[in-house]
N, C-alpha and C positions, 0 to 999 in steps of 0.2 A: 462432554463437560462434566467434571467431576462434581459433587454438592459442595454446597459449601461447611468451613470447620465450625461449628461452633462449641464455645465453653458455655454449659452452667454451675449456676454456685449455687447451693445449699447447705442452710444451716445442720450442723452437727455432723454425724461419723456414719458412714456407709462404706461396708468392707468391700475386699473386690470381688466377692460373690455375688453383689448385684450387677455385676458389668452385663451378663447375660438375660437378664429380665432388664435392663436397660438398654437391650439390642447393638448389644457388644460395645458398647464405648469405652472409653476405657476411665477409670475411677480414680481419682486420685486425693490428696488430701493435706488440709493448709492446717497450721499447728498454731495454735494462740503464744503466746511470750512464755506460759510455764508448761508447755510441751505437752498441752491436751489439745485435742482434737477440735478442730472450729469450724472445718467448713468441709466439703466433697465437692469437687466439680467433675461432673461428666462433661467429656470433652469426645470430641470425633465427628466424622462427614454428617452431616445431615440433611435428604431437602423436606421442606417446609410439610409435608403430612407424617413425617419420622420424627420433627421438631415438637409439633402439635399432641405428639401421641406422649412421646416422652414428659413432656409438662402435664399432660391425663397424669402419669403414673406417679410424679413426685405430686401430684394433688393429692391424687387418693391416698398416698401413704402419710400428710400431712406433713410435708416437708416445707418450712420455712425456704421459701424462695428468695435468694442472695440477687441475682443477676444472670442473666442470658448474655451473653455476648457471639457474635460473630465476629472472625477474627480472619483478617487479613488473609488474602491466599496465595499473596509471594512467602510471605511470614509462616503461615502455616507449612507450605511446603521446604521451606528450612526446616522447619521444627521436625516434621518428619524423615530426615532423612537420618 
């Protein structure tokens, strides 16, 4: 059984040079209406002590924490394909 997908969101701009210190997820990023940068969600499998560890690392970096979401895993396996 594969983990499950989850997205999080946090505030502000994280290049995709942290994918790798974020245990490969992949980085992506939401643009506010005049075309700065508003949010980073790492998104990718995770089970629950890769979840836990990841939320460590946006603490200690003091990243405003947006939302966690788990996300559907018909949905998700659409998304990847």
């Amino acid at each position: 059984m594969n983990a499950p997908r989850y997205e999080i969101q946090v505030q502000g701009y994280l290049g995709e040079g942290w994918s790798e210190w974020f245990e490969g997820l992949a980085v992506s990023h939401v643009t506010d209406g005049r075309g700065a940068y508003a949010r980073t969600i790492l998104s990718g499998r995770m089970d629950q002590a890769m979840l836990h560890g990841v939320l460590m690392r946006i603490c200690s970096l003091g990243l405003p924490l947006i939302s966690v979401c788990g996300t559907d895993d018909e949905q998700a396996t659409l998304d990847e394909r």
